[in-house]
N, C-alpha and C positions, 0 to 999 in steps of 0.2 A: 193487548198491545198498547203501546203509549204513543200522543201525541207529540212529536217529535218538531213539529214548526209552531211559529209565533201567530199563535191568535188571538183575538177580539173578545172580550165580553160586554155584550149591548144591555144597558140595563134601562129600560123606555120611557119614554115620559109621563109622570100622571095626568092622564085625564082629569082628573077633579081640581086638580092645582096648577092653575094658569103659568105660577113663575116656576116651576119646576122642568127642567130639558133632560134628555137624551144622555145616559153617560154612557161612556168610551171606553171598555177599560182593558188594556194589553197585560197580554198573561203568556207568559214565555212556555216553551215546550219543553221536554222535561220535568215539569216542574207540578206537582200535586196543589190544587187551589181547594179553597173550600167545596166549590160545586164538583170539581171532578174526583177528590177524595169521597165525596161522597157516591157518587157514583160508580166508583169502583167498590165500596164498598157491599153497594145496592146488587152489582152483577152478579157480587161472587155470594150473596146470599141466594139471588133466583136461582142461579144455578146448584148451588144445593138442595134448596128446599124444594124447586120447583122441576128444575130440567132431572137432578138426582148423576152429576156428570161430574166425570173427574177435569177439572181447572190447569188450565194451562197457563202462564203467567211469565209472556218477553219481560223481563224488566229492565228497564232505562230509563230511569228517574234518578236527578242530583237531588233530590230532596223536596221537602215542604216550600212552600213560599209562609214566609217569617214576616210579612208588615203586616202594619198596625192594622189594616183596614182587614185582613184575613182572618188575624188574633180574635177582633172584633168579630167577625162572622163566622167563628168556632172552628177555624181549622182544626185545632187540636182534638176538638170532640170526634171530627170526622174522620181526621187520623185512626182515633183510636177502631171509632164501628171497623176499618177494614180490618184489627186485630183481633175484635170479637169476631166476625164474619169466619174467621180463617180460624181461631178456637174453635169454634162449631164445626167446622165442614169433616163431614161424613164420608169423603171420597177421596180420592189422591187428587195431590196436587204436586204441581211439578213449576217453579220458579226455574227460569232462564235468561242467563244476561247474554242477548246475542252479539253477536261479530260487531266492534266498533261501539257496543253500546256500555253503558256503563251504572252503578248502582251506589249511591251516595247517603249518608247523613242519614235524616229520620225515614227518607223511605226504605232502607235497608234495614230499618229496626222492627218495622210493620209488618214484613214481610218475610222475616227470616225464619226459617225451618223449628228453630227454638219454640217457636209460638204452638207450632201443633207436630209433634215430630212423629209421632202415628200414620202423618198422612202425608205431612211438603218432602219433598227434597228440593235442595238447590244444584244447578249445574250454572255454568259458565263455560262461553266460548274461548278457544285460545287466544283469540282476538280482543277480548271484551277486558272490562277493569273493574271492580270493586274496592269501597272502602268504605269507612265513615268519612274522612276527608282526602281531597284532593291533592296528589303530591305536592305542588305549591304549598298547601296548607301544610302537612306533614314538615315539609322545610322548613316552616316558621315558628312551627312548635317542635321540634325534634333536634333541627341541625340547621340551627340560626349562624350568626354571624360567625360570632364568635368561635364554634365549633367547629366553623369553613376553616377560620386565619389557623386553629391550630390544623389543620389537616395539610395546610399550605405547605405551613412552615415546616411539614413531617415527611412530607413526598417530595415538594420542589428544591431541587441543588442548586439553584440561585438563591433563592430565602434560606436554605442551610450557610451555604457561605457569608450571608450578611449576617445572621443569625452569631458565625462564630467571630466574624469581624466586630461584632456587635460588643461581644463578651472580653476580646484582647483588646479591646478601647476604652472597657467602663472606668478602668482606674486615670484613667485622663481627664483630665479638668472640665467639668462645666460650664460653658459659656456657649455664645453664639458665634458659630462657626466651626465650632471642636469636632473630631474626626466622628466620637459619637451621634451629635448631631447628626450629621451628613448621611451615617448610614441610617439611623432609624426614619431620617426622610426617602433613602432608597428603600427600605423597607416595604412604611406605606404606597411610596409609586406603586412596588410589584404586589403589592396586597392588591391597591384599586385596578392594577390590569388583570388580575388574576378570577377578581372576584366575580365578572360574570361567567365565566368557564366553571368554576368551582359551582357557583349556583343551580348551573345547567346541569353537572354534574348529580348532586344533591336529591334536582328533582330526578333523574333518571333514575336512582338507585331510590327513592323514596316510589318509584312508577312500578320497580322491578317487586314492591310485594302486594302492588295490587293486581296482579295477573294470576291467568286460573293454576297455573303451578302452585304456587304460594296459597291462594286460598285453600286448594285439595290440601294441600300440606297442613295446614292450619285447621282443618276440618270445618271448615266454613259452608261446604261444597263438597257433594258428594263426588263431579268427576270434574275433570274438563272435557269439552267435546269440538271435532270440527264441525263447521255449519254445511257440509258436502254431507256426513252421516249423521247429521244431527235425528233429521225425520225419521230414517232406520233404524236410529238409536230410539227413541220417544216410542217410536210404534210398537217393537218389543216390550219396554219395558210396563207401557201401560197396559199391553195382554195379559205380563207378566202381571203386574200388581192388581189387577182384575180377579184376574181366576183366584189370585191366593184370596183377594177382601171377598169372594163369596162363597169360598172354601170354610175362613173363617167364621162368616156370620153363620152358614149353616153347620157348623157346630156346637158356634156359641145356645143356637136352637135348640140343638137335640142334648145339648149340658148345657142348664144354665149356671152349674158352678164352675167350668172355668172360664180362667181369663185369657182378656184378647192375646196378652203374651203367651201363654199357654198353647194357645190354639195356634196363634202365627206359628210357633217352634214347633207345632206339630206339624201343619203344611209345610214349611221350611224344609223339614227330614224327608217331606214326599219327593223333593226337587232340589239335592244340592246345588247345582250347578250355578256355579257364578254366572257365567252368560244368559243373559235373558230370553234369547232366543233357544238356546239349550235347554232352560226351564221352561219353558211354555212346551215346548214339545214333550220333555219329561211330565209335565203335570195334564196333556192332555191324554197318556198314556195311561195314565191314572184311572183307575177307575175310583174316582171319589165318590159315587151313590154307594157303593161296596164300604170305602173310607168312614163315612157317615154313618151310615147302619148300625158299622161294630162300633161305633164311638155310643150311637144312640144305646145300644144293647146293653155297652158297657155301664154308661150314666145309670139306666134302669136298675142293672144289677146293685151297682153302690147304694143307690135312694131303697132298693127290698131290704138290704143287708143293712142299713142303719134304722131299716123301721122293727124288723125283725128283732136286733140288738134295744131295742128301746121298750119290747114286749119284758114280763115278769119273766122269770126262770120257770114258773109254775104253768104260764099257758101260750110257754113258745110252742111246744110239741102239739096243743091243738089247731094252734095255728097253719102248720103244715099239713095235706092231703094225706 
């Protein structure tokens, strides 16, 4: 979970150095600092190595904190351990931007499913937002001013009318006061009343693809979910990807030449079923110690037949009973 309020880091005074005092130092929520990047890093390694658990991960962070004083004390480096950490991990994990919460900049890049795709999936609330930048920001790099005044001058029938009054005036003389003049100064008027609605605008439709619709679309995000079935939802799916992660490691066991894909798409075929809940019931129906055996039987038979194949032609026949 994230700390979501403003607080304090106390850093104390030396003992041994008389002129040295107490520092103060406010650290906004949301926001990954050196010490708590690190510490998140640190969690999601215990629980790997240590607890052996699959990770659940609210995420609502706008990002890194980016001063000098952070730079200085290796954000960056810390950053990264939570990418190794989540490289590593052996278990599912399950990233979730809840109701209201949001996920931004470099902590979206530490965390996104790309890093270990074996093991994360992402989900989002239909409530919640995603992006690298802030729709503010998307407007100022996407659909600046200028982009605004022609979209103006494309939709509003006040600025089409000046627009052609504009055009049956140009051959009229130059000076100050000419009917040209006059409009390209009405012009700008309805540009500058225009132009906070149009920014609001702007940002609403730059808001409109950070929601969980648009990310699912985008594949960013395996679904969107409400936060009324979220826990229903989660609880399944983690039975679900349970049973299948020790389905698969016991037969990666009993064969150790195939692979984990291999083996997933062999558990997969025991449990079509898209709902998680449907699969967990199909796959407890299972008899997988049955599933395993012939896999192991199978393995066996392959490894006699390539050692038998690797005997001379002259003393395969002593070889067998």
């Amino acid at each position: 979970a994230v700390e979501t309020r403003n607080v304090e880091r106390r850093v104390p005074a030396d003992p041994a150095n008389d002129a040295s005092q107490e520092v103060i130092e406010p650290q906004a929520g949301q926001v990954w600092f050196p010490d708590s990047a690190f510490k998140t890093a640190q969690a999601i390694r215990d629980f790997n190595r240590g607890e052996n658990l699959p990770l659940m991960i609210f995420a609502n962070w706008r990002g890194f904190s980016g001063g000098t004083r952070d730079m200085y004390n290796e954000v960056l480096k810390f950053g990264a351990q939570i990418v190794d950490a989540l490289v590593d991990y052996k278990h599912p994990v399950f990233v979730y931007i809840p109701p209201g919460g949001e996920l931004r900049g470099g902590s979206w890049v530490v965390i996104d499913p790309a890093i270990n795709p074996a093991q994360m999936e992402m989900y989002a609330d239909v409530e919640s937002r995603g992006g690298i930048l802030e729709p503010a920001g998307i407007v100022e790099v996407k659909f600046r001013t200028p982009q605004q005044k022609e979209l103006m001058h494309r939709l509003d029938p006040e600025l089409q009318q000046l627009d052609a009054m504009l055009e049956s005036t140009a051959s009229a003389e130059v000076g100050v006061g000419t009917p040209a003049q006059d409009v390209e100064a009405k012009i700008r008027v309805r540009e500058e009343k225009l132009a906070p609605l149009y920014t609001q605008i702007a940002c609403e439709f730059a808001d409109l693809h950070d929601r969980a619709g648009r990310m699912e679309a985008k594949g960013v995000i395996r679904k969107g979910l409400e936060w009324r079935r979220a826990r229903e939802y989660f609880y399944w799916r983690v039975r679900r990807r349970l049973i299948e992660q020790d389905a698969v490691r016991r037969l990666q066991e009993v064969d150790t030449a195939i692979s984990v894909e291999d083996a997933r798409s062999t558990v997969a075929s025991w449990a079509a079923e898209e709902d998680d809940k449907a699969a967990v019931a199909a796959l407890e129906a299972v008899d997988i110690d049955a599933k395993v055996e012939a896999a192991r039987i199978e393995a066996l038979k392959r490894k006699v037949r390539e050692v038998y194949e690797q005997l001379p032609e002259a003393e395969r026949a002593s070889a067998l009973p």
